[in-house]
N, CA, C and O atoms as a DFTB+ gen file, in Angstrom:
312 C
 N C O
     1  1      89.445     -72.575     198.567
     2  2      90.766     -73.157     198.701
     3  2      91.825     -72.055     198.751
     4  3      91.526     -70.993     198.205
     5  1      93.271     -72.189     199.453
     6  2      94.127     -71.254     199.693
     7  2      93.909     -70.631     200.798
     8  3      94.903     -70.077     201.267
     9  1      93.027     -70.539     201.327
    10  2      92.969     -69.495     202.311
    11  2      93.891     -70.666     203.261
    12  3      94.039     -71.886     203.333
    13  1      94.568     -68.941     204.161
    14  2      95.635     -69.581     205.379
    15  2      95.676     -69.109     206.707
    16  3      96.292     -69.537     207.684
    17  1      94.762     -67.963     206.544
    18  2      94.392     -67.498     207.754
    19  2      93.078     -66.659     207.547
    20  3      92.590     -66.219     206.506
    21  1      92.649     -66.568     208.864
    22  2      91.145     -65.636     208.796
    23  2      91.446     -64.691     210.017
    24  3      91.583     -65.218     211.121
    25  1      91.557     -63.344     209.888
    26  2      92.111     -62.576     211.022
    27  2      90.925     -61.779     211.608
    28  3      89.980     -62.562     211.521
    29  1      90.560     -60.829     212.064
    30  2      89.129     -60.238     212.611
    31  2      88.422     -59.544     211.431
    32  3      88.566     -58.323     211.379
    33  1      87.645     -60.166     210.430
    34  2      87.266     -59.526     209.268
    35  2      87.827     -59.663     208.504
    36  3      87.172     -60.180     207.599
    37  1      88.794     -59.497     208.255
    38  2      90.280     -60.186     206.815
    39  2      90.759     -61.906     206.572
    40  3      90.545     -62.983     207.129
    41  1      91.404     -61.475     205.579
    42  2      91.753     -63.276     205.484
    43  2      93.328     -62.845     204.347
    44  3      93.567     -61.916     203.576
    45  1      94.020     -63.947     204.740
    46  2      95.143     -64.150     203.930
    47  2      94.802     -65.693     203.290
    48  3      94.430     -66.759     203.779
    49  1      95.113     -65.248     202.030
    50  2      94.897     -66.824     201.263
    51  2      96.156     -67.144     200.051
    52  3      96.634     -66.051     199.745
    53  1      96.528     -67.758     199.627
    54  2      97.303     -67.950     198.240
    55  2      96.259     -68.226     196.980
    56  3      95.249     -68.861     197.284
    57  1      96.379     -67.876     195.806
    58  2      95.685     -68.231     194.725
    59  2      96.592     -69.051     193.991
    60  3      97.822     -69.021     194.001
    61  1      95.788     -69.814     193.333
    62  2      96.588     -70.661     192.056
    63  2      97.231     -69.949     190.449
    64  3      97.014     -68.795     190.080
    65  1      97.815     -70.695     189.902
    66  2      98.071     -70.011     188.468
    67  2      98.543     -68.721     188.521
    68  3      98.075     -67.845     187.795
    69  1      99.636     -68.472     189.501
    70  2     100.002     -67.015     189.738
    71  2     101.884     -67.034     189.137
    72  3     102.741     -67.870     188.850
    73  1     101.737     -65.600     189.207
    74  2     103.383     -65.455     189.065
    75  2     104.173     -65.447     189.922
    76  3     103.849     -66.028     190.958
    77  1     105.202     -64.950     189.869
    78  2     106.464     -64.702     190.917
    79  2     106.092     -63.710     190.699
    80  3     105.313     -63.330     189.825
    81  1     107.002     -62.779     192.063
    82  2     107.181     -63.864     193.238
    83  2     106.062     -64.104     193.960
    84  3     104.896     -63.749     193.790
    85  1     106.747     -64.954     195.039
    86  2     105.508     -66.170     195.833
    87  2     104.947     -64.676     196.355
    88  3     105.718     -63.726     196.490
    89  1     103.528     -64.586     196.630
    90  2     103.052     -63.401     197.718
    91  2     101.667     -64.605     198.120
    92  3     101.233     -65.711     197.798
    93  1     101.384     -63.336     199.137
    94  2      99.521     -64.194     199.315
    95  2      98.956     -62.437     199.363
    96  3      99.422     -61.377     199.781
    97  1      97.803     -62.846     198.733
    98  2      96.897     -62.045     199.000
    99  2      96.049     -61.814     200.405
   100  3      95.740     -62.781     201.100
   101  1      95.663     -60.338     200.800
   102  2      95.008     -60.068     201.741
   103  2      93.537     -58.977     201.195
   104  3      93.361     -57.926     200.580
   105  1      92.626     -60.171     201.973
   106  2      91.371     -59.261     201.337
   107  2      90.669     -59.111     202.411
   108  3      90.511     -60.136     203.073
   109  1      90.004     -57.771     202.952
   110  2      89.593     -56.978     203.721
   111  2      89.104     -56.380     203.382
   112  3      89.399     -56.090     202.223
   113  1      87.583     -55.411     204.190
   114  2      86.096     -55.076     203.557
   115  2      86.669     -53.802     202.795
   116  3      86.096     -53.214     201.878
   117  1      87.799     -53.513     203.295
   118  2      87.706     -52.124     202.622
   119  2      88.384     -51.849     201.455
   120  3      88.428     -50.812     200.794
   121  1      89.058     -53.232     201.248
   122  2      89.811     -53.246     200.129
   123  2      90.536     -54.333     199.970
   124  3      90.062     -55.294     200.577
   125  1      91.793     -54.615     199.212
   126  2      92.454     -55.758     198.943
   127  2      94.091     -55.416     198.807
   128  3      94.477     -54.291     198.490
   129  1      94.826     -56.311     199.031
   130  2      96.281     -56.010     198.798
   131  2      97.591     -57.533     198.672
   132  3      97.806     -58.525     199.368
   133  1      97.990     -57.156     197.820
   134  2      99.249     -58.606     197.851
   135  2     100.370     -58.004     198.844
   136  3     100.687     -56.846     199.116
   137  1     100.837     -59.256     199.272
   138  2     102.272     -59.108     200.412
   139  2     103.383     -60.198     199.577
   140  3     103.117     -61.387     199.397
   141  1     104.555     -59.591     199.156
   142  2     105.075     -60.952     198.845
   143  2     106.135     -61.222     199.809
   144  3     106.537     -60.397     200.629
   145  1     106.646     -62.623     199.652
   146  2     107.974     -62.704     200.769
   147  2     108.940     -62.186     200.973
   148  3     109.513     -62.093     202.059
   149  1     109.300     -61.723     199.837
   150  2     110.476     -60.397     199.671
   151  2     109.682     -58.973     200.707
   152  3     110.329     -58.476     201.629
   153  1     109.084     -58.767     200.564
   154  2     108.454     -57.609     201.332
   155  2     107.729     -56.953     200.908
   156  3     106.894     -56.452     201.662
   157  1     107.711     -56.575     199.132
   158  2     107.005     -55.898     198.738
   159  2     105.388     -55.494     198.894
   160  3     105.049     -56.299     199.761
   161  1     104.758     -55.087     198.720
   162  2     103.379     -54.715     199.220
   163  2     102.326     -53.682     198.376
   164  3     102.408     -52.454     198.393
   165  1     101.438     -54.385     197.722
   166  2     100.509     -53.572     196.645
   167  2      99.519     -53.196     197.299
   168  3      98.654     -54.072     197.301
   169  1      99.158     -52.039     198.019
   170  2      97.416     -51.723     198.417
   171  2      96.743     -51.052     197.965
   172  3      97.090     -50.040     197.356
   173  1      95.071     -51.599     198.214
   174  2      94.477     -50.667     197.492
   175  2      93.258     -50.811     198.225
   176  3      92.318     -51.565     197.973
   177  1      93.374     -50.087     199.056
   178  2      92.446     -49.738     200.337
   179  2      92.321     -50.616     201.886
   180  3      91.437     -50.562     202.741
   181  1      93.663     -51.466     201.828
   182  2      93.258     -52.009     203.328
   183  2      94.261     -51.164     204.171
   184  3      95.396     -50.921     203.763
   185  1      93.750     -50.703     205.442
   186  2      94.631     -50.119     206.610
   187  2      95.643     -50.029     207.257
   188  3      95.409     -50.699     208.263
   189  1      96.650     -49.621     207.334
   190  2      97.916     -49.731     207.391
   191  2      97.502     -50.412     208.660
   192  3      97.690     -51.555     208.244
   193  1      97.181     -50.549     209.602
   194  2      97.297     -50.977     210.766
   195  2      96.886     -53.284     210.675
   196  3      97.163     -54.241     211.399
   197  1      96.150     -53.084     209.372
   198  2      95.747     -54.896     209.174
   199  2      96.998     -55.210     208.067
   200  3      97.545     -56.312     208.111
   201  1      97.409     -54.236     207.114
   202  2      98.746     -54.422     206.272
   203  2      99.926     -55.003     207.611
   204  3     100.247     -56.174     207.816
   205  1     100.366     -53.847     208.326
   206  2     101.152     -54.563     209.719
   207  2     100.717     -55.593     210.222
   208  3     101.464     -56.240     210.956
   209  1      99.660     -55.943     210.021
   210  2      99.156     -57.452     211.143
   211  2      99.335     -58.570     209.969
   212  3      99.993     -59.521     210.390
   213  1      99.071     -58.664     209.084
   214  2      99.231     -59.481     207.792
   215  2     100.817     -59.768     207.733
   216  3     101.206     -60.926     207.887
   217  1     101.947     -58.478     207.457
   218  2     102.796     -58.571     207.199
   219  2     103.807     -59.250     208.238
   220  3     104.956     -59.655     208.058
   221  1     102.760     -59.239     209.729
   222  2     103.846     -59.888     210.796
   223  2     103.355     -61.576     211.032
   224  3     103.992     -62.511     211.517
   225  1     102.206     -61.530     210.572
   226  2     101.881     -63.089     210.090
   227  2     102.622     -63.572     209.056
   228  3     103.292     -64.601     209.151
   229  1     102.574     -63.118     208.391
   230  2     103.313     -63.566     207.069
   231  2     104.557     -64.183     207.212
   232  3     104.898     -65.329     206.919
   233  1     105.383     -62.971     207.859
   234  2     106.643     -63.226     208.281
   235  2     106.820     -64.589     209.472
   236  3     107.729     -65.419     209.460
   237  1     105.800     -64.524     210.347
   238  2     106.270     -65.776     211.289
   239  2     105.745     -67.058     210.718
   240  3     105.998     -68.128     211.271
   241  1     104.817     -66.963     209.319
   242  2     104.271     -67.902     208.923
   243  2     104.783     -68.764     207.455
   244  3     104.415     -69.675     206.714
   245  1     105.601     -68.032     207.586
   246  2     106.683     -68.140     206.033
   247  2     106.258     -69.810     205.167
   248  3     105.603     -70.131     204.175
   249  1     106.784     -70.278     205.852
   250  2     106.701     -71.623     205.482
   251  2     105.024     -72.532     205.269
   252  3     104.918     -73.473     204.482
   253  1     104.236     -72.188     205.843
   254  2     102.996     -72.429     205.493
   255  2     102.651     -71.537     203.497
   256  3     102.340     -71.880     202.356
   257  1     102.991     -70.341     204.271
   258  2     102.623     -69.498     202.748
   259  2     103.266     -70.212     201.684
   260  3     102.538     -70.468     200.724
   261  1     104.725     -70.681     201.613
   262  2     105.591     -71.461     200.794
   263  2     104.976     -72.662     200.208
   264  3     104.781     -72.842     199.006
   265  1     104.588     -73.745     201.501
   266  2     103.235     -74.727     201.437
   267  2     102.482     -74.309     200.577
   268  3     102.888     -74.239     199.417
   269  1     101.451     -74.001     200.846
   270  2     100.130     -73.417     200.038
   271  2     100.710     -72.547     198.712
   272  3      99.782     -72.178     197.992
   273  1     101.709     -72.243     198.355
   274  2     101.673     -71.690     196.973
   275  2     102.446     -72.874     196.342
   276  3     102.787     -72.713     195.171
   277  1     102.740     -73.923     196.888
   278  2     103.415     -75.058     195.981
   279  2     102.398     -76.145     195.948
   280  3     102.414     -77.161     195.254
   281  1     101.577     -75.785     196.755
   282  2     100.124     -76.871     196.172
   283  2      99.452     -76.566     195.217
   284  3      99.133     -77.231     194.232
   285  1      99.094     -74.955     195.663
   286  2      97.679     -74.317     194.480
   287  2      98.312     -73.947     193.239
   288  3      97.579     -73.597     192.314
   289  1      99.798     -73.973     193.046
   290  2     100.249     -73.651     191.591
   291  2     101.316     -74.473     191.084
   292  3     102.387     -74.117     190.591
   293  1     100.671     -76.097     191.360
   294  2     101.104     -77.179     190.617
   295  2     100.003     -77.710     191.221
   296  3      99.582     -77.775     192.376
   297  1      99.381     -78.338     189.352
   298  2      98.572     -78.799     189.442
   299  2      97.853     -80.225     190.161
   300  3      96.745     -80.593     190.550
   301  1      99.305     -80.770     190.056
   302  2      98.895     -82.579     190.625
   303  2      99.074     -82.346     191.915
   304  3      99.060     -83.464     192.429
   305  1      99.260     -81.422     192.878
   306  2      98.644     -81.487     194.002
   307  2      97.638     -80.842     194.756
   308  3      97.523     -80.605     195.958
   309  1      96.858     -80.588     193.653
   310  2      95.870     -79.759     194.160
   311  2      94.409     -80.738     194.098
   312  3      93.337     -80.273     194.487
């Protein structure tokens, strides 16, 4: 559950029971990293070149990500 996209080998998903701010996670073979909507960006081993592809999904996908973190972190709609 959460996942919101599946990109060539990677995936962006939201998790439940999380903090602020809203981000989604991106997990990729070589590593993993959060994106949040503000912009910020934690990596720890995925490629700057799938970080840019994530981060320009993200951005045109805003409102889905918004979606999916107001389902998986309240409980009665999950």
């Amino acid at each position: 559950m959460g996942k919101i996209y599946t990109g060539d080998g990677w995936i962006i998903k939201v998790q439940g029971d999380e903090h602020p701010p809203m981000h989604a996670h991106l997990l990729h073979p070589d590593g993993k990293a959060t994106i949040s909507l503000e912009g910020a960006v934690k990596n720890s081993g995925v490629p700057d070149k799938i970080i840019t592809l994530a981060i320009k999904w993200i951005t045109q996908n805003t409102a889905t990500v918004e979606a999916e973190w107001a389902k998986m972190n309240n409980p009665k709609k999950r």
